[in-house]
Structure formats: C-alpha cells, structure tokens
Residue, then its C-alpha position, 0 to 999 in steps of 0.5 A: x533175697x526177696x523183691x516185692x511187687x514193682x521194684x526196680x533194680x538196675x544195671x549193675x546193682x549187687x544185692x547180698x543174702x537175706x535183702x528185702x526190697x520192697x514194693x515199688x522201690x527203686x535200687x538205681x545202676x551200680x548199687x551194692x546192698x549188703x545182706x539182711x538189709x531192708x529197702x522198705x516201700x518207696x525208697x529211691x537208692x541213686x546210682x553207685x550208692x555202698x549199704x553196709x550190712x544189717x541196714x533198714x532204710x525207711x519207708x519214702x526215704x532217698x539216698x543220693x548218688x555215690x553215698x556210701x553207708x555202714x553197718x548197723x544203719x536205720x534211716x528213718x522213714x522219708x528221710x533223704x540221705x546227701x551224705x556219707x553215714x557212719x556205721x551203727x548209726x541212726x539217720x532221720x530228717x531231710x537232709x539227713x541227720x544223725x540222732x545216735 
C-alpha cells in the first residue's frame, strides 16, 4: 500500500495489498479498497463505498456513499460515480456512465 502526501483516510476504511491513494485524496468511514487499486490525486470516496480489485479511479473523480464497485473497473478522470458499476467495466461523464 502506498499513501502520497495529504490523503486522507478515515475510520474504518479497509485498504488491500499493492493500493495507491494518491496526493490529497480522500477515502471517507468504512470504505474497502481492493488490491492493485489506484485512487489518483483528488478523488473523493464517500463513506461505506465497496472497490472490487484491479480498479484505477481517475483523477477529480467522487463516488458517492454505499456505492459498490467491480473488478477490472477505470473510472475516468473527474467523473462522478451515483451508482453501482459492474465488473470489467469502463465508467466516464458526470453522472457516471458506462462506455464498455
């Protein structure tokens, strides 16, 4: 696991093996991240949110609260996430879409 300079992870968040939370993102109360996730700079994850493994969330991206995301997900950059995305998928736009 690897957190950058001002993240910020709250209580009760569950982070798995090889995660990157980069700079200034914040991973709110009860949030499980799955391993090889990245969480780029300046996403916002609200509280009880569910990341599958092997899921990049783009840059200025949010996901709202109780949100539960597959494997094999990219959100794009500063997409904002309202709800549930399926596995091996690729989510863009505000609210978020699906495109494959």
């Amino acid at each position: 696991m690897f957190i950058n300079a001002g993240a910020i992870i709250n209580a009760k968040a569950n982070v798995s093996d090889n995660t990157i939370i980069n700079t200034g993102a914040i991973v709110d109360h009860e949030v499980v991240l799955g391993r090889n996730c990245h969480v780029c700079p300046g996403v916002k994850i609200g509280g009880r949110v569910i990341i599958g493994n092997n899921t990049l969330i783009g840059i200025g991206s949010s996901i709202v609260d109780y949100v539960k995301i597959g494997n094999n997900v990219t959100i794009g950059a500063g997409s904002v996430i309202i709800n549930n995305i399926e596995s091996n998928s690729t989510v863009v736009g505000v609210p978020g879409r699906k495109i494959k």
